[in-house]
C-alpha positions as CSV (number, residue, x, y, z in Angstrom):
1,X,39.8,203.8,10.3
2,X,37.0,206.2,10.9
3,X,38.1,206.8,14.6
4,X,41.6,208.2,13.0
5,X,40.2,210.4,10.3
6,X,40.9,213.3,12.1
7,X,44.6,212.5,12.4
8,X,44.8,210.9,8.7
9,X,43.3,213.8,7.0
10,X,45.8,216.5,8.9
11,X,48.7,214.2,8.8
12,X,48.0,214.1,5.0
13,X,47.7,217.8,4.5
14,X,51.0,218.6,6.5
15,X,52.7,215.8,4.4
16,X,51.2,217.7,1.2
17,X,52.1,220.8,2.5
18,X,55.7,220.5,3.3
19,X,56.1,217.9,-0.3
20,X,54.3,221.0,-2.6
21,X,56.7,223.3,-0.8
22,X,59.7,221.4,-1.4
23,X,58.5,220.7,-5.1
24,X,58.1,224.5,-5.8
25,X,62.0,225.6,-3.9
26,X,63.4,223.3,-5.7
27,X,62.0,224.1,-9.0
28,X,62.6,227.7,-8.2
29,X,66.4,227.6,-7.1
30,X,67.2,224.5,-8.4
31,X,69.6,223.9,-5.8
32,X,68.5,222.8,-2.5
33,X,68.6,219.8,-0.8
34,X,65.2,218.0,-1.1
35,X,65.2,217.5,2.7
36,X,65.9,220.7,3.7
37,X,63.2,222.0,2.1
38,X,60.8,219.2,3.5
39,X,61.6,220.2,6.6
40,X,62.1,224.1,6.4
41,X,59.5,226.8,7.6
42,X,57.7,229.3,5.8
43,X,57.2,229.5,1.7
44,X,54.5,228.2,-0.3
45,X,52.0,226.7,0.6
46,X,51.7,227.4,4.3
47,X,51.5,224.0,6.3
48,X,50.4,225.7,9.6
49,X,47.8,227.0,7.8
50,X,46.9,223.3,5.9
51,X,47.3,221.5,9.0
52,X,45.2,223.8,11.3
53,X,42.7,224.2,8.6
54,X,42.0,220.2,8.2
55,X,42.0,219.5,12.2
56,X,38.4,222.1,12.0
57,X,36.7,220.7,8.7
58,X,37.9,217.4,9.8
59,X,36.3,217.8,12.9
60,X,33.4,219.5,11.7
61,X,32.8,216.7,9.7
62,X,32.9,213.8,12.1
63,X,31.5,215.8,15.3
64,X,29.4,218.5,13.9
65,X,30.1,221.9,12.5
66,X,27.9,222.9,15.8
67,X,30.2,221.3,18.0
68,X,32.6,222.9,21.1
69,X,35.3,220.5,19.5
70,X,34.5,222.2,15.7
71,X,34.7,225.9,18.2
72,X,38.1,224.7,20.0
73,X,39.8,223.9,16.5
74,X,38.0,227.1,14.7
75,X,39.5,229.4,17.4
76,X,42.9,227.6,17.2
77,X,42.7,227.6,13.3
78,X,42.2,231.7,13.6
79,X,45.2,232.4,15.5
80,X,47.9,229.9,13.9
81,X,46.7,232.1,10.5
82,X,47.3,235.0,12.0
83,X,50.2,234.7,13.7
84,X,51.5,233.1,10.1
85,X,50.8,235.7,8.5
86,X,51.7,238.7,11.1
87,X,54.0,238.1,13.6
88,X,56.4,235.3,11.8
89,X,55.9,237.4,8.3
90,X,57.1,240.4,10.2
91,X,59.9,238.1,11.6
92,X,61.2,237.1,8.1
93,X,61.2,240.5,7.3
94,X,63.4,241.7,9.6
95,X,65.4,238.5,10.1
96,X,65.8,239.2,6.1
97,X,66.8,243.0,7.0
98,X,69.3,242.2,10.1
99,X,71.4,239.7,7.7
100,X,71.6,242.4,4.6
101,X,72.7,244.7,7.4
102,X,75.4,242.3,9.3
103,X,76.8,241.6,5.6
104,X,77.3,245.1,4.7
105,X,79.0,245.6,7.4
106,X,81.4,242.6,7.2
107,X,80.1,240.7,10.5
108,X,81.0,237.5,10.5
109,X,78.1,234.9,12.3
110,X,75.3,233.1,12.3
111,X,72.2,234.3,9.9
112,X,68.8,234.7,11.2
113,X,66.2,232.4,9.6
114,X,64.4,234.3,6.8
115,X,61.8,231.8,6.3
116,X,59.4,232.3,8.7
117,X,55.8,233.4,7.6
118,X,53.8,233.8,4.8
119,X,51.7,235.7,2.8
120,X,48.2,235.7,1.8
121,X,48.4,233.6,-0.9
122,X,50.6,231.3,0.6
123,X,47.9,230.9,3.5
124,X,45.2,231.2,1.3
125,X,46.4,227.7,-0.8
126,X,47.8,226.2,2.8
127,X,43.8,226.3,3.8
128,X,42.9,225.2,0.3
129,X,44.7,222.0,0.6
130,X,43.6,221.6,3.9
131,X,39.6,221.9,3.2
132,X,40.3,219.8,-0.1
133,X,42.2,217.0,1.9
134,X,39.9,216.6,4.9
135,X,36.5,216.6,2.3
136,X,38.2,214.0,0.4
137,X,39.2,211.7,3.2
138,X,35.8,212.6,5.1
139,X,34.3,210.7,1.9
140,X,36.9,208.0,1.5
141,X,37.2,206.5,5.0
């Protein structure tokens, strides 16, 4: 099992991810479909952010927090949490602006995703979970 940590400790954070995320939308609107909202983008807590944040630890912790894999998956890790938290936030926004527009105007069609980035906090408890997760299967396996 050690040779799969790695892949065990981020598959467990995404799972985490997308189950705490599903947990809190359905506790807040009380309506959704449990699977649509295991599946869905954006909202709390940020699996890009849980995911990309237990591939470094992860690797830190089996090849060395001095390692060019550790760099590799430090420099990925930097630009998936900002992108989450600019460019998709941004997208939300405005997806969330072009709908409220097309409805006031009566146009019939397809919405724009809303659900796209997140905010610090959300980011901030996605790499939470993620450090949490890959310590705790870095001690188990």
């Amino acid at each position: 099992m050690e040779r799969y940590e790695i892949l065990i400790a981020v598959t467990i954070s995404w799972f985490l991810s997308q189950l705490i995320k599903s947990l809190y939308a359905l506790l807040k609107s009380g309506g959704l479909s449990f699977i649509k909202t295991l599946l869905r983008q954006g909202g709390l807590v940020s699996s890009h952010s849980a995911v990309v944040s237990s591939l470094g630890i992860s690797c830190g912790l089996t090849c060395g927090f001095d390692s060019a894999e550790f760099a590799i998956c430090f420099v990925v890790a930097v630009m998936t949490l900002l992108d989450a938290g600019g460019v998709r936030y941004t997208t939300g926004k405005m997806s969330r602006f072009l709908n409220d527009t097309v409805s006031k105007e009566g146009i019939n069609g397809e919405k724009f995703n809303e659900n796209l980035g997140h905010t610090a906090p959300q980011i901030a408890l996605g790499v939470l979970l993620g450090i949490v997760v890959s310590t705790v299967t870095h001690l188990c396996l």
